[in-house]
C-alpha positions as CSV (number, residue, x, y, z in Angstrom):
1,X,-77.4,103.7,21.3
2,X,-75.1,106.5,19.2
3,X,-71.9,108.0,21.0
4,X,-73.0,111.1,22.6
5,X,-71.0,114.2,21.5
6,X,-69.8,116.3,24.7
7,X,-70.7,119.6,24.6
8,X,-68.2,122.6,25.2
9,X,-68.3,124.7,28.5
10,X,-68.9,128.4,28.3
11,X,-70.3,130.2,25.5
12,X,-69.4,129.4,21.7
13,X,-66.4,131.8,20.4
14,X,-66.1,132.5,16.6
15,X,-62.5,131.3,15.9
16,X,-59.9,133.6,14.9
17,X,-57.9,134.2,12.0
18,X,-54.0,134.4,11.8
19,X,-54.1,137.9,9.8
20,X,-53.3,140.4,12.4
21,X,-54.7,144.1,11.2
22,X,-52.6,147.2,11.9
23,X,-53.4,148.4,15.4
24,X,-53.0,151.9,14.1
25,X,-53.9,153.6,10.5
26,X,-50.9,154.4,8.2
27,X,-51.1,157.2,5.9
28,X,-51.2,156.4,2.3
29,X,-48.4,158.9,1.5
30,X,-45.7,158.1,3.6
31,X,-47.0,154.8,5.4
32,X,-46.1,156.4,9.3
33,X,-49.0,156.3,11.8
34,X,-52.0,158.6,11.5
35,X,-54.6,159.8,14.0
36,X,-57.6,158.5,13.4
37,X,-59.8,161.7,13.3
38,X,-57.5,162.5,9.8
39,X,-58.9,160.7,6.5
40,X,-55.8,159.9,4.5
41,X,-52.7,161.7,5.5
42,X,-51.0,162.2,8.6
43,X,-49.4,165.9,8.0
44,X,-50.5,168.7,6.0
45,X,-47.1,167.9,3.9
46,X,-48.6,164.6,3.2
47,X,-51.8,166.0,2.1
48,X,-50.6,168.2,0.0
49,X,-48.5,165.5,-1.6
50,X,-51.8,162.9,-1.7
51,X,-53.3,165.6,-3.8
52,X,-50.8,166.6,-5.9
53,X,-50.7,163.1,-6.9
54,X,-54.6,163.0,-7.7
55,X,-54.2,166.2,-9.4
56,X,-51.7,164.8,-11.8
57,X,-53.7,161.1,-12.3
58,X,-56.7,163.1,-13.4
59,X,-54.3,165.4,-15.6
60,X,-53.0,162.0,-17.2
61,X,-56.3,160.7,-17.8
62,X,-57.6,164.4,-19.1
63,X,-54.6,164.4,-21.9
64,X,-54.8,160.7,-22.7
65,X,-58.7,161.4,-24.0
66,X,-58.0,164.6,-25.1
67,X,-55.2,162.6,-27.2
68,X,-57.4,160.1,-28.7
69,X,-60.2,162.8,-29.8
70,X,-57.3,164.4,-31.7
71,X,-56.3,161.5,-33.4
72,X,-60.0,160.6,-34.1
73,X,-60.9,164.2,-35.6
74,X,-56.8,163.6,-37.5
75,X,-58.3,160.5,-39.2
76,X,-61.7,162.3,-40.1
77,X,-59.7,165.2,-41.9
78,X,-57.3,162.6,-43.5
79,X,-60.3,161.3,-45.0
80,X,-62.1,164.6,-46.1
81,X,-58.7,165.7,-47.6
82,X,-58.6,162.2,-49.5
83,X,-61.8,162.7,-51.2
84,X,-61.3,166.3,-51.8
85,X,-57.9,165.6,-53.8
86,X,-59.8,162.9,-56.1
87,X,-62.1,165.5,-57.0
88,X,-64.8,164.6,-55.0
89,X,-66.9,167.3,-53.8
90,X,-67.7,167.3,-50.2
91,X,-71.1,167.7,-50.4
92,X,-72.6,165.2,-53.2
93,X,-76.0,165.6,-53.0
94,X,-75.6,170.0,-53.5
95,X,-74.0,172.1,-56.3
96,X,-71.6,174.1,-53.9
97,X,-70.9,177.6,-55.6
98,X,-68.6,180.1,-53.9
99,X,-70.1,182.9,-52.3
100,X,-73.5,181.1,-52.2
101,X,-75.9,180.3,-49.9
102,X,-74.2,176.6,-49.6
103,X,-70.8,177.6,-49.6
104,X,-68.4,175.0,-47.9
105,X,-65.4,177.1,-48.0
106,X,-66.7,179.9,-45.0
């Protein structure tokens, strides 16, 4: 006959981790103690520093894309001026006149 296995008294417990959580939330700004009916901040001050921060991220990010359409539409011009100055006309497939009806120069 197998070994029998004792069983434990009481009801099973789930076993527990060494990480201890914060028993309070911090605010992101300043890292001090928040209530927990506020969201991120615990003063107005804070607030109002959280969202000047967010302000100035998506400021960032606005001028970094509004960089590289720049460059793209730079690049785009360098090319038109290159073709232009070997005497290529901009638009091949059309006889551009001045002052007509296909005039590239309005």
């Amino acid at each position: 006959m197998p070994p029998t296995i004792p069983l434990p008294e009481g009801p099973p417990e789930a076993e527990r981790s060494g990480v201890v959580g914060s028993p309070q939330p911090v605010c992101v700004v300043c890292g001090g103690p928040r209530k927990l009916r506020k969201r991120e901040a615990c003063s107005d001050k804070c607030r109002a520093a959280l969202s000047r921060r967010r302000r100035a991220l998506t400021q960032t990010t606005r001028d970094q894309e509004t960089r590289a359409a720049l460059e793209a539409i730079a690049g785009l011009v360098q090319v038109t001026l290159g073709r232009l100055g070997k005497g290529t006309p901009p638009c091949p497939d059309m006889v551009c006149s001045p002052g007509g009806d296909n005039d590239v120069t309005r």
